[in-house]
Phi, psi and omega in degrees: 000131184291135167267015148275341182270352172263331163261021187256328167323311161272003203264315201302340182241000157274063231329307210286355191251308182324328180269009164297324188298342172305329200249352163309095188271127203248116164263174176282313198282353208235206153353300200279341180290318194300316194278290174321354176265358170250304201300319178276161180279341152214186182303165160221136215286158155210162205271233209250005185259167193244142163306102203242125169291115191225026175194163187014082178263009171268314172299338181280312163286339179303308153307317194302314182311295137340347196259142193288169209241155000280178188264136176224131144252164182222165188230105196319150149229081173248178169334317203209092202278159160211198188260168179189129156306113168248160171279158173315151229219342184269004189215344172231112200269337181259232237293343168259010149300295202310319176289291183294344163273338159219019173045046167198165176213138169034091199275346167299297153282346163298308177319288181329300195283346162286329186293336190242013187203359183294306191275342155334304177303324164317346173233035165068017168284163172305134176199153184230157174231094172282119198115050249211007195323302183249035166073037202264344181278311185294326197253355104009273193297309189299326182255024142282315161160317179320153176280143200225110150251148186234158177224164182185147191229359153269131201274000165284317195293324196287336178298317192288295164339303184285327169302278152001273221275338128335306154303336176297321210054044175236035178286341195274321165285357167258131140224119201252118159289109170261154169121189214262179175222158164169196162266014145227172148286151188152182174267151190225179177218118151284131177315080175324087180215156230206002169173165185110220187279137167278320197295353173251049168270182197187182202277151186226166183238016204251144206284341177297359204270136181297162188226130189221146187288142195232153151203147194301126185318300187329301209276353170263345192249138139000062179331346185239015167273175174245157165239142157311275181206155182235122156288122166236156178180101208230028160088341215102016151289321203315347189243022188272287177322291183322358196240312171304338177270353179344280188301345167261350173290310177314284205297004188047049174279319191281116202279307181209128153300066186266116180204151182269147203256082138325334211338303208297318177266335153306318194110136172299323180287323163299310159327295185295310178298321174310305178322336230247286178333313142300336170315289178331318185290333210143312197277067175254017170233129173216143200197137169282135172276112191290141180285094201252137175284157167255041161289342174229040111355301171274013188231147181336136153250142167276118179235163187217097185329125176261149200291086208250011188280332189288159178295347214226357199332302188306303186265345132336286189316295187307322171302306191340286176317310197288329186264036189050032175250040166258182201285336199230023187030041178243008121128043173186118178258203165233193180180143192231125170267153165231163179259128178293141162321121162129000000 
């Protein structure tokens, strides 16, 4: 046994010497591979970038303990880079494939959201990320600066979200919800699925579904903060969530929305009321996210005003989407509200 790893194996029964490890700058090539080589029941890959614990780090392990192996990070390369926990890139084939081959995700919408919350975050305001799966938005928004609650309702992706914004040193700023959203409280069924795209897993009506507790946003958040901006992106949940938020929407707490736009899996008709349904709060500047690779990261983002003056407005749009009249014709978009003066 390596001796570093053999004195953190004694540190381990000694509560008042555990807490030196607060202070520990721990890498993968150094101190943190020796300790992952006891702490786990066997070794596990981590990639080349090094990991640094750099706040509460016994609480950062303490999750590190729980979370399934092997271990993959990645190190962003946006504005305001951090580290981010990915799932096996052999078992979550979208977005933590995505992530280690270019260390970014849907840069359009990471762009929306620096544009309408950077400098806000920057004095420490509030932003939530609904959907939050393996966090690459919640630790985005922590290292803009802003305070962040997510909500995520598979409890392997909430762990690693939380991991991250550890390794981050931004745990003190999250607060993380695991379980569902919606418009009520209650029990919901999660899509049971074990690979593939993990980020599209979503709420089923079907009896194979794992069964996870929903509660309405309103009623875990703070009535009197305002958020900057909420990333949603539920699967085709979304105006469910939104029906849970009413009072915060009433109080004009929420500012700017960036959430992706379903019709095909909502329905035209759920789609179109949602849309009609936030307008109604206020949210009458809506504008489509043009799809940026993130090879154009550093180039302007394109947005395209949606017509909201017609009687039919809402559902115009929404057949529009459904028939491939989004930017990139696969018949589902993004999409940024901002709430009007007033």
């Amino acid at each position: 046994m390596p001796a570093t790893t053999r004195a953190i194996s004694a540190m381990k029964h000694i509560p008042t010497i555990v807490i030196i490890l607060q202070f520990l700058y721990i890498t993968r090539k150094g101190l943190w591979q020796d300790f992952i080589s006891d702490f786990s029941e066997s070794n596990y890959p981590l990639n080349d970038a090094p990991l640094k614990v750099k706040h509460d780090a016994i609480a950062c392990l303490e999750v590190l303990h729980k979370l399934p192996k092997p271990l993959m990070f990645v190190e962003t390369k946006t504005t305001y880079p951090f580290q981010l926990i990915v799932a096996d890139p052999k078992t979550d084939t979208m977005i933590s494939q995505f992530l280690v081959d270019h260390g970014a995700w849907d840069m359009h919408v990471l762009k929306a959201i620096e544009m309408v919350g950077k400098d806000k975050c920057r004095k420490g305001n509030m932003a939530m990320d609904v959907g939050a799966n393996l966090g690459f938005f919640t630790n985005a928004m922590l290292s803009m600066g802003c305070q962040v609650t997510s909500f995520e309702m598979q409890p392997n992706m909430a762990q690693r979200v939380m991991f991250s914004a550890c390794s981050n040193g931004k745990k003190d700023r999250l607060t993380l919800h695991v379980g569902a959203v919606g418009e009520h409280s209650g029990m919901l069924k999660m899509v049971n699925a074990g690979s593939g795209n993990l980020g599209g897993i979503g709420i089923t009506e079907d009896d194979t579904g794992i069964s996870v507790q929903s509660q309405r946003i309103d009623s875990l958040m703070d009535p009197q903060t305002p958020i900057v901006v909420m990333k949603l992106d539920i699967e085709g949940y979304e105006d469910k969530a939104l029906n849970g938020m009413a009072n915060m929407f009433e109080n004009k707490l929420v500012q700017n929305i960036v959430m992706e736009f379903t019709p095909t899996v909502m329905g035209v008709e759920r789609a179109a009321h949602m849309l009609e349904y936030l307008h109604s709060f206020g949210f009458t500047n809506i504008t489509e996210l043009d799809f940026m690779e993130p090879s154009q990261y550093s180039k302007p983002l394109q947005i395209k005003p949606v017509d909201t003056t017609g009687p039919a407005w809402a559902r115009e749009f929404s057949e529009k989407i459904v028939n491939g009249g989004d930017a990139r014709g696969l018949a589902f978009t993004d999409l940024l509200l901002r709430l009007s003066p007033g």
